[in-house]
C-alpha positions as CSV (number, residue, x, y, z in Angstrom):
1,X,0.0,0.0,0.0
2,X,2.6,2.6,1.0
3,X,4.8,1.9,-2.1
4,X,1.7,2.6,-4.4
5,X,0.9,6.1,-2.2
6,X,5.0,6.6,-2.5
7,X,4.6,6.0,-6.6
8,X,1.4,8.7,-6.5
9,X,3.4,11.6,-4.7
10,X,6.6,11.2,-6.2
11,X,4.4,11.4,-9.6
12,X,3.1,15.0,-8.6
13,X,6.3,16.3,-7.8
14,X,7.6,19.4,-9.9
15,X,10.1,18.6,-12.7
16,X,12.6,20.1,-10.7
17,X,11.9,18.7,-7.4
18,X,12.5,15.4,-8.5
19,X,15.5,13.4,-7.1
20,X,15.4,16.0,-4.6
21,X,12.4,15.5,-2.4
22,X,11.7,11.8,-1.1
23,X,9.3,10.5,0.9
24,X,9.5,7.8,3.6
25,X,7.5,5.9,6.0
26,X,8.9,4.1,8.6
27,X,7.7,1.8,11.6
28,X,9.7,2.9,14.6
29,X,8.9,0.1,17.8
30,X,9.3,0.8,21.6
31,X,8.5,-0.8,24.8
32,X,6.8,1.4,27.0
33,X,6.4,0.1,30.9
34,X,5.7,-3.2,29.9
35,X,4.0,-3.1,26.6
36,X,5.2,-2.9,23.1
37,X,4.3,-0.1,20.7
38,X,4.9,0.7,17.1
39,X,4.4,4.4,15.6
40,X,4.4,4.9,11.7
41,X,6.6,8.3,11.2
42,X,6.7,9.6,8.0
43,X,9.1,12.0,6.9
44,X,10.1,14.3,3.9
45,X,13.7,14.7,3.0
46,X,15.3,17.3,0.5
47,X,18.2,17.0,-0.8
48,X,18.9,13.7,2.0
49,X,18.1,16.3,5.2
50,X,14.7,15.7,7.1
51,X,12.5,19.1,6.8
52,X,9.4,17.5,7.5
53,X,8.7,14.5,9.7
54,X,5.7,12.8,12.1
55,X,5.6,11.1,15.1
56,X,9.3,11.5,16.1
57,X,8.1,13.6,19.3
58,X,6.9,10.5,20.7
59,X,10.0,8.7,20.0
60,X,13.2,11.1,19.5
61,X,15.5,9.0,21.9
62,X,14.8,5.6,19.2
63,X,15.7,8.1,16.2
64,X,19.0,8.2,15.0
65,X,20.9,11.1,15.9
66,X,21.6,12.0,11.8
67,X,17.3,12.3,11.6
68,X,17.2,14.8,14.3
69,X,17.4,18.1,13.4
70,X,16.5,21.6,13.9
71,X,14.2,21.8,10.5
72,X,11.8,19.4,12.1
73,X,8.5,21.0,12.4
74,X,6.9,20.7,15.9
75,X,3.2,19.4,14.9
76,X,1.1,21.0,17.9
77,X,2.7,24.5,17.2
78,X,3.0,24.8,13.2
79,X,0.1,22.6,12.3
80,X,-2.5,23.8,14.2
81,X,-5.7,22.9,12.1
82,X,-3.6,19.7,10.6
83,X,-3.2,18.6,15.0
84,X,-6.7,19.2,15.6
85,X,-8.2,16.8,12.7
86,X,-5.1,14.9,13.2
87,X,-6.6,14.1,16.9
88,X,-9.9,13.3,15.0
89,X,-8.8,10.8,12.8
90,X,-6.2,9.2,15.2
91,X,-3.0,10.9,14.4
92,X,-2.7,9.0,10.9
93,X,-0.7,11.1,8.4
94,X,-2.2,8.5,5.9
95,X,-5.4,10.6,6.1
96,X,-4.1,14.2,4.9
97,X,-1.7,12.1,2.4
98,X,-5.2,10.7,0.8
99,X,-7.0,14.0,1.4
100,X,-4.4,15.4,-0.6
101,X,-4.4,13.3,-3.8
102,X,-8.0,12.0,-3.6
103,X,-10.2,14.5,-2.0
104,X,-9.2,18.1,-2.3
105,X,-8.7,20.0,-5.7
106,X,-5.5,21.7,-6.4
107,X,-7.0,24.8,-5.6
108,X,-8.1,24.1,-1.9
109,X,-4.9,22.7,-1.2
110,X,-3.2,25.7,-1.6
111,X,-5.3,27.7,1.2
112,X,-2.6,28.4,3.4
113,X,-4.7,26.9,6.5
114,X,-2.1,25.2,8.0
115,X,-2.7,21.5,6.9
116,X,0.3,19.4,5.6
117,X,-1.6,19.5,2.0
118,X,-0.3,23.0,2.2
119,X,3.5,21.1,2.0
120,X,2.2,18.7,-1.1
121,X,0.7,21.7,-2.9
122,X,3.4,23.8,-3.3
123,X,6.2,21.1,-4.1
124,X,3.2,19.9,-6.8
125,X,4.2,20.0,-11.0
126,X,0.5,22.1,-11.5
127,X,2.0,24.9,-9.4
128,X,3.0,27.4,-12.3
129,X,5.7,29.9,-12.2
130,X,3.5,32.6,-12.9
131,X,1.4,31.5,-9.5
132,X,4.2,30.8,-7.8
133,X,6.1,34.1,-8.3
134,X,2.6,35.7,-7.1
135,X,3.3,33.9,-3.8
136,X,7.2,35.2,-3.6
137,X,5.6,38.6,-3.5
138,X,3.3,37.6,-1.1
139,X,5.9,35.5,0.8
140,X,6.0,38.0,3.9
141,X,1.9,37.3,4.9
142,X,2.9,33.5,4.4
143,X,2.6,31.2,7.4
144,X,5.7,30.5,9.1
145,X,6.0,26.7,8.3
146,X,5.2,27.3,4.2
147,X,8.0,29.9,3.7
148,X,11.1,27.1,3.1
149,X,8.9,25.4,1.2
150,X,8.2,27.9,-0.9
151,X,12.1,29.4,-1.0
152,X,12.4,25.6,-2.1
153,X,10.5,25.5,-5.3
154,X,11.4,29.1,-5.9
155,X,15.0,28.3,-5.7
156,X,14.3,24.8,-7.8
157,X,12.6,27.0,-10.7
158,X,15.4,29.7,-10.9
159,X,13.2,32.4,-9.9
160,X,16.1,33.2,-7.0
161,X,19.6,34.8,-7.8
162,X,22.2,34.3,-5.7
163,X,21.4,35.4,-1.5
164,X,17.3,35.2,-1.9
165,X,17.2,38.2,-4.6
166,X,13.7,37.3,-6.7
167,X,14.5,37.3,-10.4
């Protein structure tokens, strides 16, 4: 199942996001007290660096050092609307993933609400540049959490010189 959700995002990726951006799910297992538990966390890397990642709060000290680092987004503070149906549908990234390429039209997922389609939207080939250089000019009113992503793809598309100057 995952390898066929894997095939579907990596297939909306931007032309020039790809071999850059990867997505990966992993089982992570801990015994807590006496019982075992097991915690999907999926994460996205660029460029072989984590910037995005679930359900290592639960389970940083089982990590390996090399995953942790200061890009990780905390979810109850970035995501605020993405924690609270989160909560409703039992944490499962698997949800937004499938909100994201089933449910929601390009259009919605672009509403910077705070939801982790926000993430999916903007590294997605049907952002044009035209659309997306609307959003560089716009990037200061842009939640905190989209703005690398953003920088990202703008970098990516060549519409960034040299030290963040828009060209």
């Amino acid at each position: 199942m995952w390898s066929k959700t894997r095939q579907a995002l990596l297939s909306k990726l931007a032309p020039s996001l790809q071999g850059r951006v990867n997505f990966i799910r992993e089982e992570f297992t801990t015994k807590k007290l006496k019982y075992w538990s097991t915690r999907p966390v999926f994460r996205v890397t660029v460029d072989r660096k984590t910037w995005f990642a679930t359900g290592y709060y639960d389970f940083w000290q089982f990590i390996p050092s090399r995953f942790l680092q200061k890009e990780l987004v905390s979810c109850n503070k970035k995501f605020p609307n993405w924690c609270e149906s989160s909560k409703r549908q039992g944490g499962n990234i698997g949800f937004f993933i499938h909100e994201y390429l089933n449910c929601l039209s390009f259009e919605e997922c672009l509403k910077p609400d705070g939801r982790f389609c926000n993430i999916l939207a903007v590294l997605d080939y049907r952002l044009g540049k035209r659309r997306l250089r609307k959003m560089l000019d716009e990037i200061d009113n842009c939640p905190d959490f989209l703005y690398k992503w953003i920088m990202l793809r703008a970098e990516a598309e060549g519409l960034l010189k040299k030290k963040g100057v828009i060209a």
